[in-house]
Every structure is written in C-alpha cells, then in structure tokens.
C-alpha positions in Angstrom: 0.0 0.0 0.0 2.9 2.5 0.8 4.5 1.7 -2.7 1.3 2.5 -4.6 1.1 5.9 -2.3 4.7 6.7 -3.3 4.0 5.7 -6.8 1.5 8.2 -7.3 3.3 11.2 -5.5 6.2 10.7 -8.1 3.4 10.4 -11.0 1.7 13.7 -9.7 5.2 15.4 -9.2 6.2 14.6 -12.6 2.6 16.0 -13.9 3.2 19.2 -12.0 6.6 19.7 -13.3 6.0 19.1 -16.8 8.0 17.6 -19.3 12.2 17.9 -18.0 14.6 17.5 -20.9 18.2 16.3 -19.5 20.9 17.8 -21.7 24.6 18.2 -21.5 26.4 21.1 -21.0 27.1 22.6 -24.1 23.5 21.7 -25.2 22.1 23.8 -22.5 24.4 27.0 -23.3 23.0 26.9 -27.0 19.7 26.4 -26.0 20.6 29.7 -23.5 21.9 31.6 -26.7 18.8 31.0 -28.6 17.1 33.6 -26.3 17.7 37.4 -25.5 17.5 37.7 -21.7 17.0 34.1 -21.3 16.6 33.2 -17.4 18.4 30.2 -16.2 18.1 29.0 -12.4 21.5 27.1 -11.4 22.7 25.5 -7.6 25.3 23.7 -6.7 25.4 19.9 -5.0 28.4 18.0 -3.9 30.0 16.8 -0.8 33.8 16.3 -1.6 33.5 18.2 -5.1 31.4 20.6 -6.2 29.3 20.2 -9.2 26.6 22.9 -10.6 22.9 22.4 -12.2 21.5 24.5 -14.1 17.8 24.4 -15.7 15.8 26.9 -18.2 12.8 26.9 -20.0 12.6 27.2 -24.3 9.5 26.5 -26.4 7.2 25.3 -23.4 10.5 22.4 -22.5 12.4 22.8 -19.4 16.3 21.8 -20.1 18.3 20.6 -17.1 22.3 20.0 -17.1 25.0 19.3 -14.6 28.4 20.1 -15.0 31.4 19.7 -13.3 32.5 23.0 -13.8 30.3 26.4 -13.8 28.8 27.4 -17.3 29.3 30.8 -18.7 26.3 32.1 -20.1 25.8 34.6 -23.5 25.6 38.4 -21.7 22.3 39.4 -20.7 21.6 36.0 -19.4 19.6 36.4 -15.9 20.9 33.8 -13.7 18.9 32.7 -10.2 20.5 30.7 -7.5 18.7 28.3 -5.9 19.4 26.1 -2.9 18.9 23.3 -4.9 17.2 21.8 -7.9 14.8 19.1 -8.0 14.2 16.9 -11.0 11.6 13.7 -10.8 14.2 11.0 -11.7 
C-alpha cells in the first residue's frame, strides 16, 4: 500500500513539473543563446567536489544539465541561484 502511495506522488510530481529535458552542457548554453535575456536557475550539489545544475525553459520544455565545472552564459543572461534543484528522476 505504501508503494502505490509513493508511486503516485512521483506520478503527480512529474505531472506538475511538466516535461524535464536532461541535456549536456554545451546543449544547455546553446539552448541559452537561442534567447535574449534568457533566465536560467543554477545550484550547486556536492560533498567532496562541487558540481553545478542548471535548468531553463525554451518552447514550453524545461532543459536541465550538470556540469562539473560552472557554465558561462551569453551576456544578458539572468541567472537565479537556488538552494537546490529538484528533477523527478
């Protein structure tokens, strides 16, 4: 019974999100320089490294990447830091 309750929280979180495209790096800067004054929310995660997340939104998509290393965005880009990220998995 507690696995069918958990089961539909995820499915209900993963409605209210919408639909999370998971791209790498460089995919997510071109999507970024697609768009004048794109907005792109980014936190960091790690406990012996560091390691940054970043997610924006382009043609009714959200696009999520992590990197190892922190992105530099096109000027004009308006970034938001976040405690933290969360993407249904």
């Amino acid at each position: 019974m507690a696995a069918t309750a958990a089961a539909a929280a995820a499915m209900q979180a993963l409605k209210a999100s919408g639909v999370i495209v998971h791209v790498e790096p460089q995919e997510i800067l071109r999507v970024v320089s697609q768009q004048s004054g794109a907005l792109v929310v980014r936190s960091t995660f790690g406990i012996l490294s560091t390691h940054y997340s970043y997610i924006t939104s382009y043609k009714g998509l959200a696009f999520y990447a992590t990197s190892p290393t922190p992105l530099e965005f096109p000027a004009g880009t308006e970034l938001i830091d976040a405690k933290s990220i969360w993407v249904p998995g």
